[in-house]
C-alpha positions as semicolon CSV with decimal commas, in nm:
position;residue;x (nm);y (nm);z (nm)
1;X;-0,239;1,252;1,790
2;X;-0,599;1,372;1,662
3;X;-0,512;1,667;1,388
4;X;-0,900;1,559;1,270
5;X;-1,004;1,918;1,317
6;X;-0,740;2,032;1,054
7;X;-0,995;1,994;0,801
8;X;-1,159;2,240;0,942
9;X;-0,872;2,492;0,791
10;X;-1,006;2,488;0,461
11;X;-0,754;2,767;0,340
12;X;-0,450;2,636;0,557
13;X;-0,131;2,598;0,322
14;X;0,163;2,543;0,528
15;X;0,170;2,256;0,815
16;X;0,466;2,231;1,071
17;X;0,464;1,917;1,268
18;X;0,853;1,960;1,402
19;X;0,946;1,717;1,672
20;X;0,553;1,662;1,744
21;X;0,653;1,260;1,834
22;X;0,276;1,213;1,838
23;X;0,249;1,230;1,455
24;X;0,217;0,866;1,338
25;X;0,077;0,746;1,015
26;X;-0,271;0,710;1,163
27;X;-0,231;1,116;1,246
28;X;-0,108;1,193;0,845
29;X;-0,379;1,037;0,726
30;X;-0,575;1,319;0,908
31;X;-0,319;1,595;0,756
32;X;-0,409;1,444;0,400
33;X;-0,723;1,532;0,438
34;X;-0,661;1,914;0,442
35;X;-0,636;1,918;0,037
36;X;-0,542;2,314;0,040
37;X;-0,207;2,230;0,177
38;X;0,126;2,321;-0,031
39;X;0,373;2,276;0,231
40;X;0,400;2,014;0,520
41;X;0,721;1,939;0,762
42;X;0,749;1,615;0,939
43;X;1,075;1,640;1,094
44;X;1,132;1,437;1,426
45;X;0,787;1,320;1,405
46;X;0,685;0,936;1,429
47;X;0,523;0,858;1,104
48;X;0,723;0,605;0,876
49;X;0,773;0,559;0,525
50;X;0,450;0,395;0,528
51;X;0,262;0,659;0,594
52;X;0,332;0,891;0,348
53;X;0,145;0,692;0,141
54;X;-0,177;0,925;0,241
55;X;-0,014;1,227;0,107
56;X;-0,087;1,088;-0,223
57;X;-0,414;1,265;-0,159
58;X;-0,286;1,591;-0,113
59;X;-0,338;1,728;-0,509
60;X;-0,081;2,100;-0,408
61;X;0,152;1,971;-0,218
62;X;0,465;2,100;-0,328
63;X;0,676;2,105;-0,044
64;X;0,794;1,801;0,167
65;X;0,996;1,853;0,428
66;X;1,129;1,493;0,641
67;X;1,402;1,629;0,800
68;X;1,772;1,486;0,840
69;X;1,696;1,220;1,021
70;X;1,438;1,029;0,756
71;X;1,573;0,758;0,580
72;X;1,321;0,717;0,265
73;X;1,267;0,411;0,168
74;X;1,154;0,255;-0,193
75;X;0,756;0,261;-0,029
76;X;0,822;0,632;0,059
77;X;0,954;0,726;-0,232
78;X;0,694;0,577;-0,432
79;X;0,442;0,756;-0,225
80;X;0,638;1,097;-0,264
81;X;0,656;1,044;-0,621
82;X;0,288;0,964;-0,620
83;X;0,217;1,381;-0,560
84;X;0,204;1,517;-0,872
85;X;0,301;1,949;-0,777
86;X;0,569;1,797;-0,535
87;X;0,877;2,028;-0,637
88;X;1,063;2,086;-0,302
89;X;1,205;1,724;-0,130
90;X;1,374;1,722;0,209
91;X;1,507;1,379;0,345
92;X;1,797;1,277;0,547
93;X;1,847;1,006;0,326
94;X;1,811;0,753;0,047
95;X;1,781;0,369;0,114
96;X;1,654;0,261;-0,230
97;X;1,654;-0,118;-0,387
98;X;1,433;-0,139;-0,624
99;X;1,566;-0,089;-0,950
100;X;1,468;0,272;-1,158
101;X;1,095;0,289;-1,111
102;X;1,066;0,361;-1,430
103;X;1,312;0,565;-1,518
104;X;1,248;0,853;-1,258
105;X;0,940;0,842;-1,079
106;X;0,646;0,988;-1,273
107;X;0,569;1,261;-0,969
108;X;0,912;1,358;-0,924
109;X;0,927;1,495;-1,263
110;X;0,831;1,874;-1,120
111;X;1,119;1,823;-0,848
112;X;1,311;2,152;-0,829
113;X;1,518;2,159;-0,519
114;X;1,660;1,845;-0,352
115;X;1,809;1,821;0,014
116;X;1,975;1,542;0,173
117;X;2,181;1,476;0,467
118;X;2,253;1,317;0,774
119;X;2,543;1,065;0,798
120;X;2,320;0,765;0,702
121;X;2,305;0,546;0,379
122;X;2,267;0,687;0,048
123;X;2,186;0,407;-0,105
124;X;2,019;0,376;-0,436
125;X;2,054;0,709;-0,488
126;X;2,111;0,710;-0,878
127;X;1,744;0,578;-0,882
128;X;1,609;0,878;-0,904
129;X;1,762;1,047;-1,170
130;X;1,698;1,211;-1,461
131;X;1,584;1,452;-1,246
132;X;1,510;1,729;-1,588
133;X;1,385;2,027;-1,350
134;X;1,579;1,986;-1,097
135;X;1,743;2,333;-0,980
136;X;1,886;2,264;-0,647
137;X;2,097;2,003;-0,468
138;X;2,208;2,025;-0,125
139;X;2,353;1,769;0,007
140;X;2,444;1,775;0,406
141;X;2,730;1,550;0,553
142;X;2,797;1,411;0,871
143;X;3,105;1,250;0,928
């Protein structure tokens, strides 16, 4: 999907991209190029783990929003811990391997509020703790 001409929003904050299937990674690395954006929601979208590696380039973002249905990954997480104002994390869940990071990923250090659900794995989980500002946990299951 071209979103090219969302850099033409110079001022644009908040980005909704619910259940647009034609987001792929190819499309967010567009969105990161919109640098005034705080808030961005990729549920039921196609971009993968992979691709959030462009939102590294998004200096406000402090909202991410996957949806339920995300599984991140250690290469998403890395990239999500890679934006420095990120304070509000939505996934649907955790499949995480490699061992601590480094005790808590540096950009997840601002995390406030933490939401995850959706009847898959949770695994790894415990890698991303301490969490020191987090405020908020809520965690949705599916049985």
């Amino acid at each position: 999907m071209g979103l090219a001409w969302l850099a033409e929003l110079p001022v644009l904050h908040t980005l909704n991209l619910t259940e647009c299937r034609l987001v792929t990674d190819e499309a967010l690395e567009q969105v990161a190029r919109v640098s005034s954006l705080t808030s961005l929601i990729l549920k039921a979208t196609s971009a993968t783990n992979a691709g959030l590696q462009h939102l590294v380039s998004l200096p406000r973002l402090s909202h991410l929003d996957l949806g339920r249905n995300w599984e991140l990954n250690d290469i998403g997480l890395a990239a999500v811990a890679a934006c420095p104002e990120l304070k509000v994390l939505n996934a649907g869940s955790f499949n995480l391997v490699r061992p601590n990071m480094g005790n808590n990923p540096k950009g997840l250090q601002k995390l406030e509020h933490l939401s995850f659900g959706g009847g898959f794995a949770h695994i790894g989980l415990h890698l991303l703790f301490p969490l020191l500002r987090l405020k908020s946990l809520h965690i949705h299951v599916s049985w």
